[in-house]
Structures are given as C-alpha cells and as structure tokens.
C-alpha positions in Angstrom: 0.0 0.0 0.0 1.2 3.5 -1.0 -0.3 6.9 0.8 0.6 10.4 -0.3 -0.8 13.8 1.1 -1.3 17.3 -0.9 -2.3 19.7 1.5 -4.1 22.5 -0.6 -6.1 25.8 0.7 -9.2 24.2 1.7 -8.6 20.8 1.9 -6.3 17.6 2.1 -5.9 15.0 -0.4 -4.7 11.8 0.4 -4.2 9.7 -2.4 -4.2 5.7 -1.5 -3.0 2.9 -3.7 -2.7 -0.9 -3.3 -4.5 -2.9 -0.5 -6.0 -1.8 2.3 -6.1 -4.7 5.4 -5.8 -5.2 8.5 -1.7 -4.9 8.5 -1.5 -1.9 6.5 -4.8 -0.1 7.6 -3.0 1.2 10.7 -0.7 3.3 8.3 -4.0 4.7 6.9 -5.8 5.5 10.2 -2.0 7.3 11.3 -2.2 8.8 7.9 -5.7 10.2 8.8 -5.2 11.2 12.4 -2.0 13.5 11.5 -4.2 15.4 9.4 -7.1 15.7 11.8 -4.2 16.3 14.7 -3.1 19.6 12.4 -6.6 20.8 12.9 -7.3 19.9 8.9 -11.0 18.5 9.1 -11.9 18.3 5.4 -10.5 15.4 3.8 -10.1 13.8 0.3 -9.5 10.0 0.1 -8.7 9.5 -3.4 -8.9 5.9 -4.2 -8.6 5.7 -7.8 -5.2 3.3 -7.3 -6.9 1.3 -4.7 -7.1 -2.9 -5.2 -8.7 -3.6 -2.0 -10.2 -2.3 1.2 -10.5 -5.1 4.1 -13.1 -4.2 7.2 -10.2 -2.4 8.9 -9.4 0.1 6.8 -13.5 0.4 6.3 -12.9 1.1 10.1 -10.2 3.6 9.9 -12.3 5.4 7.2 -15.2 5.4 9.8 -13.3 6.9 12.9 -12.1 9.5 11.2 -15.0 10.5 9.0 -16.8 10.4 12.8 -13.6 12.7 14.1 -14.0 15.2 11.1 -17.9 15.7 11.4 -17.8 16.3 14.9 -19.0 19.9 16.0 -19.5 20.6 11.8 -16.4 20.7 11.5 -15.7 19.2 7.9 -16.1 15.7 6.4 -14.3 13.1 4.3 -15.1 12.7 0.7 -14.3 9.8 -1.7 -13.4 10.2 -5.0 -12.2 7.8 -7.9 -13.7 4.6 -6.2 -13.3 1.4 -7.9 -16.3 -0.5 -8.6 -15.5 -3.6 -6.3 -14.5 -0.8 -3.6 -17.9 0.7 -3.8 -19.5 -2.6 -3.5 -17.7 -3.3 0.3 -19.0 -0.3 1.1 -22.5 -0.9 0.0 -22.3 -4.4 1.5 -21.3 -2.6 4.6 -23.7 0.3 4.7 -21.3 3.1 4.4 -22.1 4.4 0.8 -25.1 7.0 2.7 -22.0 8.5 5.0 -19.8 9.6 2.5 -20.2 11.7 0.1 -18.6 9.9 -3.7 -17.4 11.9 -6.1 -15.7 10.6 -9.6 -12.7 12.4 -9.6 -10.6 14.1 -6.8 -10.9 17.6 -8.8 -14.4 17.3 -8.4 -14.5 16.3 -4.5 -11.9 18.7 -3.6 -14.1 21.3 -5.4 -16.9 20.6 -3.1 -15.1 22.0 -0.5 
C-alpha cells in the first residue's frame, strides 16, 4: 500500500494505492489522524489506485470521518472509487456516509 498527502487551501488530499487490510490499515488510520491532529478536518481520500479495502481500513475510514464531522467541523469525501470498492461499502452500509465523487478535482471542489 502506497499513501501520499497534498495539502491545498481548503482541503487535504490523500491519495491511497494498493491494498488496504488489517496490517497496512493502521498506516491509513495514522495517515488520517496527523491530518485531523493539524486541525485539517476536510479530507479527500482518493482511491482511484486502490485494489482492495479489508473491514479495517472500512474502520479507519469510519473513525475518522466520525472525528472530522464532529461539532460541523468538515467531512471526508471519496473520490475515484473502484467499482469492487464501492461494493464493500455498499455491503457494509457506508455508501449513505460519505459523500462519492468521480474524480478528486471534483470532490476537492466541493469543499
């Protein structure tokens, strides 16, 4: 798994690549949580390189997406998702708690 950050005006985009399971999802959640630690609450997970997402990084999506909407202060935002992506979260439930966008210019313009 592969992470990079842009930090722009508005928002953050963190671009992920590879799988996502339950040994790298820890590097996702830490990934998220220096960004929300900054005080940076609006957030774009590009996944347009992502393979797979397991329940735990499902998990770490979650916790921070619950971190970032706390008090109003900002959201996460998916962009780019792979079709077999977007089915786990469907199976899941989470597609209604994130807002899915098809490209990262387009999510990041929503902030």
């Amino acid at each position: 798994m592969e992470i990079s950050h842009t930090q722009y005006k508005h928002c953050d985009v963190v671009k992920v690549s590879g799988r996502v399971d339950s040994s790298t999802a820890p590097l996702l959640s830490e990934a998220l949580t220096k960004i929300t630690e900054a005080g940076r609450y609006r957030i774009v997970v590009d996944m347009s390189g992502l393979e797979f997402i397991s329940s735990a990084g499902l998990r770490a999506l979650i916790s921070t997406q619950k971190t970032c909407k706390r008090y109003n202060r900002g959201e996460i935002a998916l962009s780019s998702v792979p079709s077999n992506v977007a089915a786990t979260l469907d199976l899941a439930g989470f597609t209604p708690l994130f807002k899915i966008f098809a490209d990262a210019t387009s999510a990041v313009g929503n902030f």
